[in-house]
C-alpha positions as CSV (number, residue, x, y, z in Angstrom):
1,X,93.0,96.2,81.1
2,X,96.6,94.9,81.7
3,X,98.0,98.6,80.0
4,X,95.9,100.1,82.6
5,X,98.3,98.2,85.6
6,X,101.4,99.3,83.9
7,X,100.6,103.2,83.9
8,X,99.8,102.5,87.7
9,X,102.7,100.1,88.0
10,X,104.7,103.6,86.1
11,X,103.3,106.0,88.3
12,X,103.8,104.2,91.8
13,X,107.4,103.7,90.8
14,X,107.8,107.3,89.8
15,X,106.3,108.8,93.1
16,X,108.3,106.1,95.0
17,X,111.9,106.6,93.0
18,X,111.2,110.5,94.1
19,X,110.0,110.5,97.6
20,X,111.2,107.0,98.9
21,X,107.9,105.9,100.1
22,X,104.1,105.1,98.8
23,X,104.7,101.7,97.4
24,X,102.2,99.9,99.2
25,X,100.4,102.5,100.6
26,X,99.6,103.5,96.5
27,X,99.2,100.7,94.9
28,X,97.4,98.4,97.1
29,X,94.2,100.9,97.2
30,X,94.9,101.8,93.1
31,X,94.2,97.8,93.2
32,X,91.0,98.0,94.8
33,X,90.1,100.5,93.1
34,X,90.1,98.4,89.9
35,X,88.4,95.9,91.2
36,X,90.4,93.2,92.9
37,X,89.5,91.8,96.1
38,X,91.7,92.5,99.0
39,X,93.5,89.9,99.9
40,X,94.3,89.5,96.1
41,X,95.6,93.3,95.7
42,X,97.8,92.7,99.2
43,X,98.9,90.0,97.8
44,X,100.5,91.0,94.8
45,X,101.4,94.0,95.7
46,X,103.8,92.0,98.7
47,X,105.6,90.3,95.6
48,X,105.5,93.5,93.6
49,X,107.5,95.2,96.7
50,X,110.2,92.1,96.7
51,X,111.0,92.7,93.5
52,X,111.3,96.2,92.9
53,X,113.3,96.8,96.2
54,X,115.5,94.2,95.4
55,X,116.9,96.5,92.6
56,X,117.3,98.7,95.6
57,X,118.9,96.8,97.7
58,X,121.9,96.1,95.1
59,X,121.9,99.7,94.7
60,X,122.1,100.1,98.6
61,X,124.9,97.8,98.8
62,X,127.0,99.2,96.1
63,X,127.1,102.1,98.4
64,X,127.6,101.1,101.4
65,X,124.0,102.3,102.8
66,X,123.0,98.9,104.4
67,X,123.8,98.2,108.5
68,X,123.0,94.2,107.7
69,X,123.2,93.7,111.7
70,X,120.2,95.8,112.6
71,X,118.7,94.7,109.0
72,X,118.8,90.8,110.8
73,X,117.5,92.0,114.1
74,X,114.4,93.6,112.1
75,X,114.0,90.4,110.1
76,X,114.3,88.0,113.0
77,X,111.0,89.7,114.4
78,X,109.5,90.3,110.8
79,X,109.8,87.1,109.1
80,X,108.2,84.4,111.5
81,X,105.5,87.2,112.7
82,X,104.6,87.0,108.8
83,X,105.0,83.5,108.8
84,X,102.5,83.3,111.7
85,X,100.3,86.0,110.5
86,X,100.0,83.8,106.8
87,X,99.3,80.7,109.1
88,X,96.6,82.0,111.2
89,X,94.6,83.5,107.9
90,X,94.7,80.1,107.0
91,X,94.0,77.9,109.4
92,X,91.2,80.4,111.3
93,X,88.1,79.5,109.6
94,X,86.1,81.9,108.5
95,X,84.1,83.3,105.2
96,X,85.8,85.1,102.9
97,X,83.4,88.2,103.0
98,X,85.0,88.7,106.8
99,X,88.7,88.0,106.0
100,X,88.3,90.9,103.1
101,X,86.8,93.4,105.9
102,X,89.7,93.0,108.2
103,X,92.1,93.4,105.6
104,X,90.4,96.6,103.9
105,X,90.4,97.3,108.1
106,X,94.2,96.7,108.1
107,X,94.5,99.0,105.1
108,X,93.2,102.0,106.4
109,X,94.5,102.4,109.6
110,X,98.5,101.2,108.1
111,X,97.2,104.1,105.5
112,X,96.4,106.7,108.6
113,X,100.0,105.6,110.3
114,X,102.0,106.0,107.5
115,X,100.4,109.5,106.4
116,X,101.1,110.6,110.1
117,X,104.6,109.7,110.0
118,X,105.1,111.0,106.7
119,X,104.0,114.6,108.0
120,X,105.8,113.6,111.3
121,X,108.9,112.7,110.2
122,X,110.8,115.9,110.5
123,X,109.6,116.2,114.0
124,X,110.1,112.5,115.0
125,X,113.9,112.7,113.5
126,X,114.7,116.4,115.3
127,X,113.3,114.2,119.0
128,X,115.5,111.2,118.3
129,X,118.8,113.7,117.7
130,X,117.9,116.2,120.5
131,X,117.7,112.4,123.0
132,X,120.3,110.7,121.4
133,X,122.7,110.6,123.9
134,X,119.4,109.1,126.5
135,X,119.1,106.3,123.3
136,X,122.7,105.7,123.2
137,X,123.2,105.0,127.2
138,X,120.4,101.8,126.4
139,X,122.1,98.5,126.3
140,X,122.9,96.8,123.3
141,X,120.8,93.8,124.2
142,X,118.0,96.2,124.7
143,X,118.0,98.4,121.9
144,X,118.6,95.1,119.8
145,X,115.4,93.5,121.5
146,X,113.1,96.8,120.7
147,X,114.6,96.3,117.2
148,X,113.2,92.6,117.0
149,X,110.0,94.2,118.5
150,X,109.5,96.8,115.7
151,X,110.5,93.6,113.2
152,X,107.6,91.9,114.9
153,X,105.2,94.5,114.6
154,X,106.1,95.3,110.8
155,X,105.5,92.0,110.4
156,X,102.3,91.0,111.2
157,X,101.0,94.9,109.7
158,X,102.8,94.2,106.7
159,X,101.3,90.8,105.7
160,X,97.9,91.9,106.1
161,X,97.9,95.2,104.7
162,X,101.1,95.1,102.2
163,X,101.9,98.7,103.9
164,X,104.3,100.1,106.3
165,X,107.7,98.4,105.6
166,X,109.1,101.6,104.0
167,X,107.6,104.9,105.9
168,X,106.8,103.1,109.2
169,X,109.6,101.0,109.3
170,X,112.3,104.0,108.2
171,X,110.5,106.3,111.1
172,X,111.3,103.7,114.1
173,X,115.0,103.1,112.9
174,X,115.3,106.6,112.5
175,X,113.9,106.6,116.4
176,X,115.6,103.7,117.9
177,X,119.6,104.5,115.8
178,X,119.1,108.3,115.5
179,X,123.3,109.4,114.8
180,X,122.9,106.9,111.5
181,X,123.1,108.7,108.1
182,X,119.6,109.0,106.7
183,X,120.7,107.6,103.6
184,X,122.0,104.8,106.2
185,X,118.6,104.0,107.4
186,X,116.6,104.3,104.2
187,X,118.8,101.4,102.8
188,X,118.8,99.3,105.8
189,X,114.8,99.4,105.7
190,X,115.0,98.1,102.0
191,X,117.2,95.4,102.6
192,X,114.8,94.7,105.6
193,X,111.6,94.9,103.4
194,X,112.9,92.0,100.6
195,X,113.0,89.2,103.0
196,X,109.6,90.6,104.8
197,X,107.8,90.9,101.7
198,X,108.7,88.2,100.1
199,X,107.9,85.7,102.6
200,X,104.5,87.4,103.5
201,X,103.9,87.4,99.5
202,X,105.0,83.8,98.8
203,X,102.9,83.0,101.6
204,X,99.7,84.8,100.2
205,X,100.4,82.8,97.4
206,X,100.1,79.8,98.8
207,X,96.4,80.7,100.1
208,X,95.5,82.0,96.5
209,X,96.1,85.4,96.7
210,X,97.9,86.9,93.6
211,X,96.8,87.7,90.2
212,X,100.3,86.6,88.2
213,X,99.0,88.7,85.5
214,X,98.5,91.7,87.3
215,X,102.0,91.9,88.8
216,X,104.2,91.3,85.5
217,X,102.0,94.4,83.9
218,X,102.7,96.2,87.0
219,X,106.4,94.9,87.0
220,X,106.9,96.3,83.3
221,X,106.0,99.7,84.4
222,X,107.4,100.3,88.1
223,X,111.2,99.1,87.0
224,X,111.5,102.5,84.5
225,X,109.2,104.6,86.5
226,X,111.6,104.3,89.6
227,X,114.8,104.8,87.3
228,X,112.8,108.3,85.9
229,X,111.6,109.1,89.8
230,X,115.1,108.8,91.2
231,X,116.8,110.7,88.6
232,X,114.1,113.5,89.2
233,X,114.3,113.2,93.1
234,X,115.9,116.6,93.6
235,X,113.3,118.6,91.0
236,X,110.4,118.9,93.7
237,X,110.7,119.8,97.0
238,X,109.7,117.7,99.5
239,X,108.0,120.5,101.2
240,X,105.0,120.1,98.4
241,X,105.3,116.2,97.9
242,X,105.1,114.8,101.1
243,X,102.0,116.7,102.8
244,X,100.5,116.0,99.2
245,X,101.1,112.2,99.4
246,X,100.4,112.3,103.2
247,X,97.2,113.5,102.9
248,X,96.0,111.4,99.5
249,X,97.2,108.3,102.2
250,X,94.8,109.5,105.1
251,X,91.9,110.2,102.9
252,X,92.3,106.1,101.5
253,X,92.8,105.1,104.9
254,X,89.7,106.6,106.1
255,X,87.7,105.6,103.7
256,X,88.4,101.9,103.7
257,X,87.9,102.0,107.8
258,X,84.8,103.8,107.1
């Protein structure tokens, strides 16, 4: 079986090198799928995400794309909501049958949001620009604050579901800093979703949650299939990709809710 996690592990990294998102959002239900229990395939799929973004980060850094300030104001929100989140599955009692609802829960409706701003994107960036000059009259102390906010909400959706750090969290930045480069942005999010998913994994670790296994076979395929994505990135449009991965991500979602 472990061949079978590094196709998927090949395949995630090649749809993620080329689009920039569907990390989680793929390969947490292509988990379930196979058979492992949810908290298991969030789980590993949190450490999966630390360690193929770090690449990205590196990569970010070497060019410059990464505003560390509002990356520190996101993770001051992110890290102790997943801190908090990890705690509370722990210490709130209950059978294991109900904690694997939620999560599945959790799962389909981070699935639904990041379908919607996947198709929404366009239209959410085009707002932010056409108001930018409303955004930019905001206090620094309160557009830093609503940055620690969407830090805090990532946080807790993040830990339970593995999804949302990349098209969720990319969307509100794009919203709340919308005269920053795209490329900007994208790399600030990365450096952002290290730190959040490696906490939130680590911590899922500590309650049992990762199949080591699973995650080096998935490691040994993601690493070349993002190199082969992002040297591919400019062959498709994203005209055809996105509403294809968009609505692949609602039909999961609603499935798992359902």
């Amino acid at each position: 079986m472990e061949w079978i996690y590094t196709v998927s592990g090949l395949v995630v990294g090649f749809i993620v090198g080329m689009t920039g998102v569907g990390g989680g959002s793929l390969m947490t239900p292509i988990l379930l799928y196979f058979g492992i229990n949810p908290a298991t395939a969030v789980g590993t799929d949190l450490l999966y995400a630390a360690i193929t973004k770090a690449g990205g980060v590196y990569i970010h850094q070497k060019q410059r794309n990464i505003d560390w300030q509002i990356t520190g104001w996101l993770a001051l929100g992110s890290v102790p909501a997943a801190l908090v989140t990890v705690w509370a599955m722990h210490h709130i009692h209950t059978d294991i049958s109900t904690l694997n609802a939620l999560i599945k829960r959790a799962l389909g409706v981070a699935l639904i949001a990041t379908a919607m701003a996947i198709l929404l994107k366009g239209k959410l960036l085009a707002f932010a620009q056409k108001h930018a000059g409303d955004w930019l009259a905001l206090p620094d102390y309160e557009r830093r604050g609503m940055t620690l906010f969407v830090g805090l909400v990532l946080g807790v959706i993040v830990t339970l579901s593995s999804i949302g750090a990349g098209a969720l969290g990319t969307v509100a930045l794009f919203l709340l800093y919308p005269l920053i480069s795209t490329s900007r942005l994208v790399g600030t999010e990365i450096a952002h979703a290290v730190p959040l998913t490696l906490v939130a994994g680590l911590g899922h670790a500590g309650l049992g949650n990762i199949d080591w296994h699973v995650l080096g076979s998935l490691l040994i395929g993601s690493l070349p299939g993002i190199y082969l994505g992002g040297k591919l990135s400019g062959g498709i449009s994203d005209r055809y990709l996105r509403p294809a991965l968009a609505l692949m991500l609602a039909i999961v979602g609603t499935k798992l809710i359902v």
